[in-house]
mmJSON file of the N, C-alpha and C atoms, coordinates in Angstrom:
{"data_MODEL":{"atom_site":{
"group_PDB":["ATOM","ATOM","ATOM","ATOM","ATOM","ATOM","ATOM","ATOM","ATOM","ATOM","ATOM","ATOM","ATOM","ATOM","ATOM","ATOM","ATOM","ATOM","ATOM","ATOM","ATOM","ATOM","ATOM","ATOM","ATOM","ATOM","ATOM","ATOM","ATOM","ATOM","ATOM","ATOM","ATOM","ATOM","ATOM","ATOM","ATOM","ATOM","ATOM","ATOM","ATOM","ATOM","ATOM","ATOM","ATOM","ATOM","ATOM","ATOM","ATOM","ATOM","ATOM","ATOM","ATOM","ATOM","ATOM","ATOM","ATOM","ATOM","ATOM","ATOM","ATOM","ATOM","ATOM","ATOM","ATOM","ATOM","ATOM","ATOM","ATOM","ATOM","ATOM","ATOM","ATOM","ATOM","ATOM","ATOM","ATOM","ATOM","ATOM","ATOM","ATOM","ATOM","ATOM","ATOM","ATOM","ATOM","ATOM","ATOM","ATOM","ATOM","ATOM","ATOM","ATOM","ATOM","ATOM","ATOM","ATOM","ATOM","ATOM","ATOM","ATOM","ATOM","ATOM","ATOM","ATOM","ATOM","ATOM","ATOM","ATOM","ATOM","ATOM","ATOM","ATOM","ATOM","ATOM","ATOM","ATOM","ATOM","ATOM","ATOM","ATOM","ATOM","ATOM","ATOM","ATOM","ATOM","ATOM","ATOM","ATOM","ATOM","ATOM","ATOM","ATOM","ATOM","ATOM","ATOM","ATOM","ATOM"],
"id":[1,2,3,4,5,6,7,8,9,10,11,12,13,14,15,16,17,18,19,20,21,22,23,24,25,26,27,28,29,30,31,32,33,34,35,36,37,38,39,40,41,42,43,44,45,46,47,48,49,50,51,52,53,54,55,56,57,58,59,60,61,62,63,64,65,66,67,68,69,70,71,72,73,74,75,76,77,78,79,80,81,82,83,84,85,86,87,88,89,90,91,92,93,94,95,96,97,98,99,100,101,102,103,104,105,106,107,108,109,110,111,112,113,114,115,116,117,118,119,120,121,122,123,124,125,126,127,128,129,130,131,132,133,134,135,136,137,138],
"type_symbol":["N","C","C","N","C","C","N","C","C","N","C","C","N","C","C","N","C","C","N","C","C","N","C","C","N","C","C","N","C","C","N","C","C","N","C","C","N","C","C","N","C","C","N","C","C","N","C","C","N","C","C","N","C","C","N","C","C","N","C","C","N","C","C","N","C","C","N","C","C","N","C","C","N","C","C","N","C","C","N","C","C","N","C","C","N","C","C","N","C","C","N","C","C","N","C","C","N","C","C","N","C","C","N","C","C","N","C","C","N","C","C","N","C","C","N","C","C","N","C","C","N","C","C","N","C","C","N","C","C","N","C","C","N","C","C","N","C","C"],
"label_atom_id":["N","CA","C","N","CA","C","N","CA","C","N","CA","C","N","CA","C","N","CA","C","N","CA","C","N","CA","C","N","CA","C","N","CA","C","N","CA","C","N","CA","C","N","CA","C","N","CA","C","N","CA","C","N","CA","C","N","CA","C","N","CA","C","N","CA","C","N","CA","C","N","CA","C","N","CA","C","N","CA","C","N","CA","C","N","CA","C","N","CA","C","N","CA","C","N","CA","C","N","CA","C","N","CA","C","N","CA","C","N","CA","C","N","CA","C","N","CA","C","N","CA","C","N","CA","C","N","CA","C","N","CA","C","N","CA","C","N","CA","C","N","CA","C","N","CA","C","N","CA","C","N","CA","C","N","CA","C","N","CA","C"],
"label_alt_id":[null,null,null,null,null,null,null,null,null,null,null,null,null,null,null,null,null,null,null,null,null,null,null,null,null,null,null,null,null,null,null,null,null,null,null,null,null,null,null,null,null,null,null,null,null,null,null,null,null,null,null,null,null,null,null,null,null,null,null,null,null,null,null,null,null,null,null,null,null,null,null,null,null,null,null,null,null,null,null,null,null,null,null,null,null,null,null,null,null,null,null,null,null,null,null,null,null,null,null,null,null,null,null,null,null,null,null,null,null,null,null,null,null,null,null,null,null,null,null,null,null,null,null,null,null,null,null,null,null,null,null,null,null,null,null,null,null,null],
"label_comp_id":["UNK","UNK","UNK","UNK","UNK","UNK","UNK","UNK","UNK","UNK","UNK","UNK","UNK","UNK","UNK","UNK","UNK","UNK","UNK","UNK","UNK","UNK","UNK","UNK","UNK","UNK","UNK","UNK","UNK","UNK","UNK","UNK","UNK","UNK","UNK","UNK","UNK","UNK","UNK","UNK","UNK","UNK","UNK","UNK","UNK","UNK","UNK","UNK","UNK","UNK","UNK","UNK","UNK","UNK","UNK","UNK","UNK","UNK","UNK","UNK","UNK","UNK","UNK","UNK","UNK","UNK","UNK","UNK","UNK","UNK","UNK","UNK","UNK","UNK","UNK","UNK","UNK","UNK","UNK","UNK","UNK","UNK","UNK","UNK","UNK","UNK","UNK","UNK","UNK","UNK","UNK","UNK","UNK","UNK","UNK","UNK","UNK","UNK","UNK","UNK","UNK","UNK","UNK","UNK","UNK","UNK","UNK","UNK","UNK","UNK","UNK","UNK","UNK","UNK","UNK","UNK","UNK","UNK","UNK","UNK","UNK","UNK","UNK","UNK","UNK","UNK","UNK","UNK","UNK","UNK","UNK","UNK","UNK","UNK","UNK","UNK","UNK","UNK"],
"label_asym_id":["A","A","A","A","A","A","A","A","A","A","A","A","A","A","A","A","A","A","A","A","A","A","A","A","A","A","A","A","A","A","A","A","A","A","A","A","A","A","A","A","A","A","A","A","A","A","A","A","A","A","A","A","A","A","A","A","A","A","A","A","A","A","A","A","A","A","A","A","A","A","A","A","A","A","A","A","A","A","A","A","A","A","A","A","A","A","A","A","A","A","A","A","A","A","A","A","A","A","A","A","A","A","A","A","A","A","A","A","A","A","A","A","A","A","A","A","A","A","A","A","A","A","A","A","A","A","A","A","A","A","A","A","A","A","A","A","A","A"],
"label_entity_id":["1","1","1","1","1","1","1","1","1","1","1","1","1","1","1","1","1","1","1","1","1","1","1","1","1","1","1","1","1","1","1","1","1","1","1","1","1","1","1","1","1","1","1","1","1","1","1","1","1","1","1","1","1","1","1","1","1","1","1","1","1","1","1","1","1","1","1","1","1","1","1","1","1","1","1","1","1","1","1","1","1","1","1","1","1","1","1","1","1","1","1","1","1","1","1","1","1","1","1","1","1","1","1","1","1","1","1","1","1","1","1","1","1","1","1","1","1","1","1","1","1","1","1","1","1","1","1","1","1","1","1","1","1","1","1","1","1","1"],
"label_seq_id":[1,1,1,2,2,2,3,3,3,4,4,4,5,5,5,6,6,6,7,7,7,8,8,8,9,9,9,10,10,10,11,11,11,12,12,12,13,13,13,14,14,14,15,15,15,16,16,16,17,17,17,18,18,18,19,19,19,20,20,20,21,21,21,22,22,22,23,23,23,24,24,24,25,25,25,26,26,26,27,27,27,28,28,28,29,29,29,30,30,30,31,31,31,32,32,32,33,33,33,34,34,34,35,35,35,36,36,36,37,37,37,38,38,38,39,39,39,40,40,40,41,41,41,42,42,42,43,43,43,44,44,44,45,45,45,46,46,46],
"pdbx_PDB_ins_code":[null,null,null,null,null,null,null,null,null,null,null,null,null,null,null,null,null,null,null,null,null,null,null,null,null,null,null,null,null,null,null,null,null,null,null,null,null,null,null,null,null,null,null,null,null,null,null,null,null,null,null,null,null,null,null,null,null,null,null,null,null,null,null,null,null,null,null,null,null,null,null,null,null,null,null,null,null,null,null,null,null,null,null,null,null,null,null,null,null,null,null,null,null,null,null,null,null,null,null,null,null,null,null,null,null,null,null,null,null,null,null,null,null,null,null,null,null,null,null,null,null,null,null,null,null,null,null,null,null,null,null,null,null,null,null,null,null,null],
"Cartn_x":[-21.315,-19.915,-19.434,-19.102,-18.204,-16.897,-16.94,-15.948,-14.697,-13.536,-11.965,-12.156,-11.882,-11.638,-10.392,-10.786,-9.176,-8.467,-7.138,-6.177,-5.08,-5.69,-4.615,-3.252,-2.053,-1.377,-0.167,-0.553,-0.087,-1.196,-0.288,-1.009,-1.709,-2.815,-3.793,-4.286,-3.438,-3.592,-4.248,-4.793,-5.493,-4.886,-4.386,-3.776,-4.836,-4.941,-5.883,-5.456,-5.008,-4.536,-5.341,-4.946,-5.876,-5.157,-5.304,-4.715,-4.982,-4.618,-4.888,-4.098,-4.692,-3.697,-2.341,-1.785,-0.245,0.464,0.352,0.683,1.295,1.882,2.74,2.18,0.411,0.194,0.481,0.624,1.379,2.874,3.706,4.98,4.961,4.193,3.953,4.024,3.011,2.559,3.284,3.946,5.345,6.524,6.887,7.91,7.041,6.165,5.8,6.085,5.516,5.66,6.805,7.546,8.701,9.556,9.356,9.829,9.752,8.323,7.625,7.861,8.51,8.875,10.281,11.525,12.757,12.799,11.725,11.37,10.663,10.712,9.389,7.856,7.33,6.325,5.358,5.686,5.296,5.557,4.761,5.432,5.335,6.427,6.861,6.719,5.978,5.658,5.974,7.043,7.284,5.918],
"Cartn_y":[21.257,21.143,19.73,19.042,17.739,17.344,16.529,16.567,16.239,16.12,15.561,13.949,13.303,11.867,11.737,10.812,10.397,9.87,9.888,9.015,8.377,7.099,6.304,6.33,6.822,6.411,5.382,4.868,3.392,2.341,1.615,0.241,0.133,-0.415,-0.21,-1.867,-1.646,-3.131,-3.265,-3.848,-3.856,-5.009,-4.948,-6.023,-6.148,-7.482,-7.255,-8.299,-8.058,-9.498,-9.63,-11.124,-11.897,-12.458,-12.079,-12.903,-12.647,-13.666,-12.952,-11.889,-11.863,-10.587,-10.962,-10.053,-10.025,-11.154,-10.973,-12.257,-11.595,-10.161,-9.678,-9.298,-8.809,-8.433,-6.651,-5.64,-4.448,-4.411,-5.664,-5.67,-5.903,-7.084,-7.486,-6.083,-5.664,-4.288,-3.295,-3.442,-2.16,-2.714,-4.065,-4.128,-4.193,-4.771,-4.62,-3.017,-2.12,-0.859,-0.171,-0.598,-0.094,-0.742,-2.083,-2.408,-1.58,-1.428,-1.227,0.474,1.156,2.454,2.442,1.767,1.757,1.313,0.768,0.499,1.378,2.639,3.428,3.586,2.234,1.717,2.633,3.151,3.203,4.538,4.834,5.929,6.005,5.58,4.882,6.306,6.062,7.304,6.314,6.944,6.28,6.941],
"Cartn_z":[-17.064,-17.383,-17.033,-17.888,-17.633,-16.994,-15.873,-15.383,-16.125,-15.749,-16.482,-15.72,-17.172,-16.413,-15.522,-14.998,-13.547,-14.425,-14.748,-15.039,-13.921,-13.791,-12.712,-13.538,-12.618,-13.329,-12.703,-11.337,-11.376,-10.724,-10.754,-10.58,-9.134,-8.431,-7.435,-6.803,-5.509,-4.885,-3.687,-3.551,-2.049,-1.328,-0.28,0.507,1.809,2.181,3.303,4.217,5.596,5.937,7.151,7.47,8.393,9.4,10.661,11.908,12.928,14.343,15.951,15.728,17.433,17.914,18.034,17.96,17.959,17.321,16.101,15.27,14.188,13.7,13.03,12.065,12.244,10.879,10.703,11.475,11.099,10.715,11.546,10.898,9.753,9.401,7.701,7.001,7.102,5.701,6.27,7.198,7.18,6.128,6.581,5.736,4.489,3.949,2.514,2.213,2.38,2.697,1.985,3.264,3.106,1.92,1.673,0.337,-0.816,-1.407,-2.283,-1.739,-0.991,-1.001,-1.682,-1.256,-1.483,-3.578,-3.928,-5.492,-6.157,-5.159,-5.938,-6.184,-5.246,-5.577,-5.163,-3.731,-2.558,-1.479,-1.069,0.294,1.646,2.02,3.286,4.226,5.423,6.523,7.752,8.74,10.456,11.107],
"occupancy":[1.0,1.0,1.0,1.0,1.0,1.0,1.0,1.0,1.0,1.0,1.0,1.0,1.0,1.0,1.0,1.0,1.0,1.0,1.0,1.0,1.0,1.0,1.0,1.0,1.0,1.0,1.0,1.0,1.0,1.0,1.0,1.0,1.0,1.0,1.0,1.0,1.0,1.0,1.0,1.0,1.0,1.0,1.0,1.0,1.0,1.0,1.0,1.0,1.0,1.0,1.0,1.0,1.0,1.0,1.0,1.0,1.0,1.0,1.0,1.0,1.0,1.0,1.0,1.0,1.0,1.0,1.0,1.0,1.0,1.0,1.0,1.0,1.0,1.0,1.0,1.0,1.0,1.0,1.0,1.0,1.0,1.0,1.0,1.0,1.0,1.0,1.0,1.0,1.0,1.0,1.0,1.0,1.0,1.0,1.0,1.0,1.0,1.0,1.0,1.0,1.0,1.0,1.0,1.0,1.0,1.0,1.0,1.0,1.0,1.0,1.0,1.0,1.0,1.0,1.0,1.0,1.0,1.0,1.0,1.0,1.0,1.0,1.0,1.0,1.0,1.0,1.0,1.0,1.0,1.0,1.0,1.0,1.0,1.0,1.0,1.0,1.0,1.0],
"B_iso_or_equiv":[0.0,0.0,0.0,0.0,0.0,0.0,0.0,0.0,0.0,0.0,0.0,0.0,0.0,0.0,0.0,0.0,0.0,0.0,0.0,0.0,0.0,0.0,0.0,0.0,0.0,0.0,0.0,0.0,0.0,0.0,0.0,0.0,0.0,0.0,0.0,0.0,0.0,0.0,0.0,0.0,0.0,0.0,0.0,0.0,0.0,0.0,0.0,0.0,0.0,0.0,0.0,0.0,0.0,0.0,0.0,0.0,0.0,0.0,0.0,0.0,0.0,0.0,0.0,0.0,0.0,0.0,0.0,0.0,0.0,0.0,0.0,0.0,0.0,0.0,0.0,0.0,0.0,0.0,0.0,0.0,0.0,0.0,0.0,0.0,0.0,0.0,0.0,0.0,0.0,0.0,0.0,0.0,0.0,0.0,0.0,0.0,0.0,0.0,0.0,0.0,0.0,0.0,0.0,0.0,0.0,0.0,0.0,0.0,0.0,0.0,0.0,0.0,0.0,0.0,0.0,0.0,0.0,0.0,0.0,0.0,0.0,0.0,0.0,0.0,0.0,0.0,0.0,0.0,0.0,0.0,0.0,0.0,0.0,0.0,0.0,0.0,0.0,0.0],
"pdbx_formal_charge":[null,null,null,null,null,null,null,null,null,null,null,null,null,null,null,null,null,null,null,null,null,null,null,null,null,null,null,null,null,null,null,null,null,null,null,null,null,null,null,null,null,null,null,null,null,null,null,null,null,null,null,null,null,null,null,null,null,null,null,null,null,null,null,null,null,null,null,null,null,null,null,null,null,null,null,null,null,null,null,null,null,null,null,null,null,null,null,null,null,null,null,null,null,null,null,null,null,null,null,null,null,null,null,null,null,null,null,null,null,null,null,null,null,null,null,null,null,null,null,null,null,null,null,null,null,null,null,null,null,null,null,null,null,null,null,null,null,null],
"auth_seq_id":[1,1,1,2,2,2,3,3,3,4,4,4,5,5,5,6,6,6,7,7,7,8,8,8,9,9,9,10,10,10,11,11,11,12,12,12,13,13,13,14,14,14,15,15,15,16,16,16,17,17,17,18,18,18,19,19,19,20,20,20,21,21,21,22,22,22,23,23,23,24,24,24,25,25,25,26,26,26,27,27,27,28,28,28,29,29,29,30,30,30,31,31,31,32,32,32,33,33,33,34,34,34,35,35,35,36,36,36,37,37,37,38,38,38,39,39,39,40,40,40,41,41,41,42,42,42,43,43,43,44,44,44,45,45,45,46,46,46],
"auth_comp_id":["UNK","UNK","UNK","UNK","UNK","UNK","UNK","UNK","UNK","UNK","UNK","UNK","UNK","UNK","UNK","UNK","UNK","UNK","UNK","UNK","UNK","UNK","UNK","UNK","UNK","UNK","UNK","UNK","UNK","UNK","UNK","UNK","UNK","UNK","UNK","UNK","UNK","UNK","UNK","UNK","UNK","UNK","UNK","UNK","UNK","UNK","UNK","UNK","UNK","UNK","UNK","UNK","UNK","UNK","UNK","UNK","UNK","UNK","UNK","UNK","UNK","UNK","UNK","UNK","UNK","UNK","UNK","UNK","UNK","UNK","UNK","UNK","UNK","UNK","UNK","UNK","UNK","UNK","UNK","UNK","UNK","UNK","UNK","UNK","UNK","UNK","UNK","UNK","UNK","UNK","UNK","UNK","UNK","UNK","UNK","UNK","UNK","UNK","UNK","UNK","UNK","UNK","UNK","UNK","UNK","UNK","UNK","UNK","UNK","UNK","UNK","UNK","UNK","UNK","UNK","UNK","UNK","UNK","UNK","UNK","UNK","UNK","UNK","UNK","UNK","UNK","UNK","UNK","UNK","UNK","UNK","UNK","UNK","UNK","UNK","UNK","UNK","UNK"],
"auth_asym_id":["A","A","A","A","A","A","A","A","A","A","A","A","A","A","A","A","A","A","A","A","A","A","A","A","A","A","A","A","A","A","A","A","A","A","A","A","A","A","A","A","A","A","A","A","A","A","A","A","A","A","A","A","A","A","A","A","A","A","A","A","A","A","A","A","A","A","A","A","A","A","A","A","A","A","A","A","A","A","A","A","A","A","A","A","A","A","A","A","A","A","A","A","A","A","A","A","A","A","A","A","A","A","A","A","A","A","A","A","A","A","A","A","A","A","A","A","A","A","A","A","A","A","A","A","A","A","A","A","A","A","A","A","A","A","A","A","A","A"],
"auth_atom_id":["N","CA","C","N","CA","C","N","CA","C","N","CA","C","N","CA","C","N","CA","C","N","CA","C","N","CA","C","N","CA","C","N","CA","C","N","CA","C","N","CA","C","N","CA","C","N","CA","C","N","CA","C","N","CA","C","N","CA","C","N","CA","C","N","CA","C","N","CA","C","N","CA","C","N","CA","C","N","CA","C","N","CA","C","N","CA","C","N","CA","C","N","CA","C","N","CA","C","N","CA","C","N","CA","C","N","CA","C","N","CA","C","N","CA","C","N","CA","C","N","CA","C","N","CA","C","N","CA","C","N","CA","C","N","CA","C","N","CA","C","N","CA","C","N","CA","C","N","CA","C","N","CA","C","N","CA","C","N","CA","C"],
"pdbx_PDB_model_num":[1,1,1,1,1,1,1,1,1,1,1,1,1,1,1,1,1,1,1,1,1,1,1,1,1,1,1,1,1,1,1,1,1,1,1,1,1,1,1,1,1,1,1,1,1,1,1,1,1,1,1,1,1,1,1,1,1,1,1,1,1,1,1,1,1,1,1,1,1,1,1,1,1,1,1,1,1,1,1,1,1,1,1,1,1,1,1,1,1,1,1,1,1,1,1,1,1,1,1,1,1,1,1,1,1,1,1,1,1,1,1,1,1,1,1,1,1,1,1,1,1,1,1,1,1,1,1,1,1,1,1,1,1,1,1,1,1,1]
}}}
């Protein structure tokens, strides 16, 4: 039996960031986050 193809149906980004410690890279991709939640993009979890 053949599977059902996947249909993506949005767009698929990989963000990957780079820094010391404590240099704001979880604040970063929260607020990205949370942006890209308030546009729909996204789903923002505290």
């Amino acid at each position: 039996m053949a599977k059902e193809k996947f249909v993506r149906s949005k767009p698929h980004v990989n963000v990957g960031t780079i820094g010391h410690v404590d240099h704001g890279k979880t604040t970063l991709t929260a607020a990205i986050t949370l942006y890209l939640s308030k546009s729909g993009g996204a789903k923002f979890e505290s």
